[in-house]
N, C-alpha and C positions, 0 to 999 in steps of 0.2 A: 321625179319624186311623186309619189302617191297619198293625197291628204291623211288615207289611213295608216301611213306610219307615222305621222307627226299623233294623230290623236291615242296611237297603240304607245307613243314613248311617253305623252301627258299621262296617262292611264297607270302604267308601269311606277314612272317616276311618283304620281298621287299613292297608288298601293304599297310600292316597296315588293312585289311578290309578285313575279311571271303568273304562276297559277290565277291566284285573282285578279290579276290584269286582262288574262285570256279568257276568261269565265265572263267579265262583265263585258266586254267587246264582242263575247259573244263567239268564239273561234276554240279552237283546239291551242293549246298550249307550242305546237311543235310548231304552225302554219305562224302563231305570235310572234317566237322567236328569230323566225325565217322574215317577217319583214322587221324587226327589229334590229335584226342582224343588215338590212339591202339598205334600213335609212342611216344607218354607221357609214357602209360602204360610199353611198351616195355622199356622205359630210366628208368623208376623207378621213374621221377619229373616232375611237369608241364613245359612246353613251355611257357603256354599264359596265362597272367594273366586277368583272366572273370571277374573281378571287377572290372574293371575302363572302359570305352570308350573316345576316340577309342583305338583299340585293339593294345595290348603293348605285349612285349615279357616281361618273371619273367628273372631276375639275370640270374641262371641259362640259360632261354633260351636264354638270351644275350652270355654268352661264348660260346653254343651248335650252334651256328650261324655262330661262327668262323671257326666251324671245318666240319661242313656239307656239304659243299661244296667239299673243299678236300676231303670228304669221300666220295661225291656221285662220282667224278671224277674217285677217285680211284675201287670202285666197280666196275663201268661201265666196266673199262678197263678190272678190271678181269676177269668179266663177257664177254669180246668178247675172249680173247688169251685161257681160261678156255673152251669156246664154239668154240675153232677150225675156227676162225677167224682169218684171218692173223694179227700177232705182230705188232703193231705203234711203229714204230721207234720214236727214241725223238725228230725227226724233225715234226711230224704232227700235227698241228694246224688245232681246229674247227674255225672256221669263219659260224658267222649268219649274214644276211645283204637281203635287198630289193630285189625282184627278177630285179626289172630295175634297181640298181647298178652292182647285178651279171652281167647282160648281157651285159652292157654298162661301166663299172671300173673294175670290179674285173681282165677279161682277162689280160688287161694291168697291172696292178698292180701285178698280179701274175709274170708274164711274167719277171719283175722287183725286183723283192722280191724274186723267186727264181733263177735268175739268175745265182748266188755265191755259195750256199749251194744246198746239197739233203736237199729237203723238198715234203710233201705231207700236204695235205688239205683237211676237208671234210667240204661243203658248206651246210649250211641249210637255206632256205628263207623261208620267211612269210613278215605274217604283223608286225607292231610295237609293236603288245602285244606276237605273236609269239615270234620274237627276242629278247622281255625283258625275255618271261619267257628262252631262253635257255641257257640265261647268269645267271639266277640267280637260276637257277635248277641245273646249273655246264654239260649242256648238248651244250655248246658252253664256247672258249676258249678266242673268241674275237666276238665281236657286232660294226659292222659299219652299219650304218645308217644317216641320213639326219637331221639337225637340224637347227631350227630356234630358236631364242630366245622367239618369242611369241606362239610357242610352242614348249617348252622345253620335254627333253626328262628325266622321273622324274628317276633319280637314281644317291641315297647316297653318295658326292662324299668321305665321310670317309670311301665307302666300293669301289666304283668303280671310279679307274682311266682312264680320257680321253686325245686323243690328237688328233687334227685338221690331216684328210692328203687333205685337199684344199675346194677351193669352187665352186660352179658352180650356176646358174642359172636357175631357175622355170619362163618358160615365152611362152604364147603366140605362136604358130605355125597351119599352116595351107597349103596344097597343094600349090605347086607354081603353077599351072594353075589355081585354085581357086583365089590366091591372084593376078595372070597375068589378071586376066581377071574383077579384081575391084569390084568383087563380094561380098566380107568382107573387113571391115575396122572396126577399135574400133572405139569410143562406138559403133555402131551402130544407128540405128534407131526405135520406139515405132513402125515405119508400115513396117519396114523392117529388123525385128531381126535377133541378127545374133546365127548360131546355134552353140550351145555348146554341146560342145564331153567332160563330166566330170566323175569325179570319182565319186562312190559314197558314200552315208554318212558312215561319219565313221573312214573312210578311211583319213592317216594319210595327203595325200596331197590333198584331199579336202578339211580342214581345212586353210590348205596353202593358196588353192587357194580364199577360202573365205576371208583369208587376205585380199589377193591382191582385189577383186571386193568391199569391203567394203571400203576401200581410191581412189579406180577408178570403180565407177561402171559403168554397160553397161547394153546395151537394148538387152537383149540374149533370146533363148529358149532352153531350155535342150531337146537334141533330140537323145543320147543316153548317158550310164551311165556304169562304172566298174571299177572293184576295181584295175585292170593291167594296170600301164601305157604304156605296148607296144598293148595291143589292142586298145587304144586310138591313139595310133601312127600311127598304121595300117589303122583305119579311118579316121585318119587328110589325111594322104597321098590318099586314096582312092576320098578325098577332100566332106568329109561329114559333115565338120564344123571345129570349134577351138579348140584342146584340146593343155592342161601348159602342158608342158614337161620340164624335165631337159633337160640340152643342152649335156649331155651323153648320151639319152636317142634316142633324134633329132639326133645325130652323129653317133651312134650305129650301125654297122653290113654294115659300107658303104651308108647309108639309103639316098640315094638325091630325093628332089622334096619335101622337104617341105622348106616354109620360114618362119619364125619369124615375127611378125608384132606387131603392138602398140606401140614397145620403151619399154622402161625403167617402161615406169609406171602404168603397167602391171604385171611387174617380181619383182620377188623377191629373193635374194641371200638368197643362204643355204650352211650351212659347211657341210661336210662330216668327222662326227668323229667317230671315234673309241673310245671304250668303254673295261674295261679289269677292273676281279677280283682280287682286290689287294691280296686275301688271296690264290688263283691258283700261286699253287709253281712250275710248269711244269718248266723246266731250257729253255728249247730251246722257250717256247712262252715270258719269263721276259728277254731272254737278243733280241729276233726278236724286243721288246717293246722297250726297251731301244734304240733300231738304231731307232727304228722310232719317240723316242721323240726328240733323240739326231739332228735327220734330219730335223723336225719340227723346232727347235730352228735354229738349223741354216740356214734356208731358210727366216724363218722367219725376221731373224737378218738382210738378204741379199736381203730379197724385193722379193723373188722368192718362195713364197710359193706354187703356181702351181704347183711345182715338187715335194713336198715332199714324196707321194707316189712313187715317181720312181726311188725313191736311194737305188741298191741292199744291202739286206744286207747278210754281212760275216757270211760264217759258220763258226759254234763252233767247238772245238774236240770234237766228239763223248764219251760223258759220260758212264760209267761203267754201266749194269744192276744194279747195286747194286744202282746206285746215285738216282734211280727211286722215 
């Protein structure tokens, strides 16, 4: 059996839809089906039952769902300590997340989350189809990412548990000598547009920011375009136009000489949640979970949600090989 059919049937089984399955794994639709079809043959029963649409998993492949995940985890592992890769201690957690959260949150939040305990990390960024597929391939331990309610982040919550660690803000920024010198203001003007530094399609905060110009629109011209919001950053600051930043994003790496402009009604808040396989049995990633709901609820309680991510949390005793 070939890891990449366990991660092509989590994929399938998360979408509901071969086509989107095969798109985000990244393969043709037909080569999809063809290992889809060898890890049936290999179980001895079907997976997916080809008689109804849209595409459902049989009985059977409802329980083999439960456990494939754990099995790809577990594989994987073996497959690095078995190949003379150094041993994960039971403190290391995958974390997948935005490369402009990496660069702008995660430092901090690391910073604060290991403080108490040995722990290690290994980060994987992408896009938002990236990071779904690594949580549901079992090739990531935890998925933070950015969410809005009008675009929601599509995953089971009978399979996947979430918890807020705060909110921040998608808004409007521009060189402060640009904005010193009254060059840009929203709306704008039809004979004097103003240029926009955006993402482009696809892209999970263009969506966003479509939001936003569709209840406040503006008299813009798109005059450069990409999928990274710190090369948008790079250009607002070089004062080449307006590009939405999170205000992580805008803070990032000491970054002065942009300002914020429009207000409010312009921006649009987003939570920053985290996402976790309820069936990932790792001991040291369910009890890291549990401080960070536990720290959630009570900030929450206390009006201070802001901090949630910055409450270290306690190391465990080191568990037994055997508890593996």
């Amino acid at each position: 059996m070939e890891l990449r059919w366990l991660q092509d049937f989590l994929m399938v089984a998360e979408t509901g839809n071969f086509t989107r399955a095969a798109e985000r794994r990244n393969t043709s639709q037909a080569a999809f089906s063809r290992r889809i079809k060898s890890l049936e043959a290999w179980l001895g029963f079907d997976l997916i039952d080809r008689s109804v649409y849209p595409t459902q998993l049989t009985p059977q492949g409802e329980r083999f769902r439960e456990h494939a995940g754990e099995l790809l985890r577990q594989m994987l592992d073996s497959r690095d300590e078995l190949g003379g890769k150094p041993l994960r201690s039971h403190e290391h957690i995958r974390i997948a997340l935005p490369f402009a959260m990496a660069t702008a949150q995660l430092p901090q939040w690391w910073q604060a989350w290991s403080a108490e305990r040995r722990m290690s990390c290994s980060v994987v960024v992408g896009n938002i189809h990236d990071l779904v597929t690594s949580l549901v391939s079992g090739n990531a331990d935890l998925m933070i990412c950015y969410h809005h309610a009008q675009q929601p982040i599509h995953l089971d919550p009978d399979r996947y548990e979430r918890v807020s660690l705060g909110t921040e803000y998608l808004r409007p920024y521009v060189s402060e000598a640009l904005a010193g010198k009254g060059g840009i203001s929203l709306p704008g003007k039809a004979s004097h547009p103003v240029p926009l530094l955006m993402y482009s399609p696809g892209v999970y905060f263009a969506r966003l920011v479509d939001l936003i110009l569709e209840n406040a629109p503006i008299a813009g011209q798109r005059v450069i375009e990409s999928d990274m919001s710190d090369v948008l950053c790079e250009m607002a600051l070089a004062g080449r136009g307006v590009a939405w930043l999170t205000e992580g994003t805008a803070a990032a790496h000491g970054r002065k000489g942009l300002a914020a402009i429009g207000g409010n009604k312009w921006a649009l808040p987003l939570s920053l949640v985290a996402f976790k396989d309820r069936t990932n049995s790792q001991r040291s990633l369910n009890l890291f979970w549990s401080e960070l709901c536990r720290n959630n609820a009570a900030h929450a309680a206390g009006g201070r949600a802001e901090q949630v991510a910055k409450v270290p949390v306690k190391s465990p005793a080191r568990p037994s090989r055997s508890s593996r």
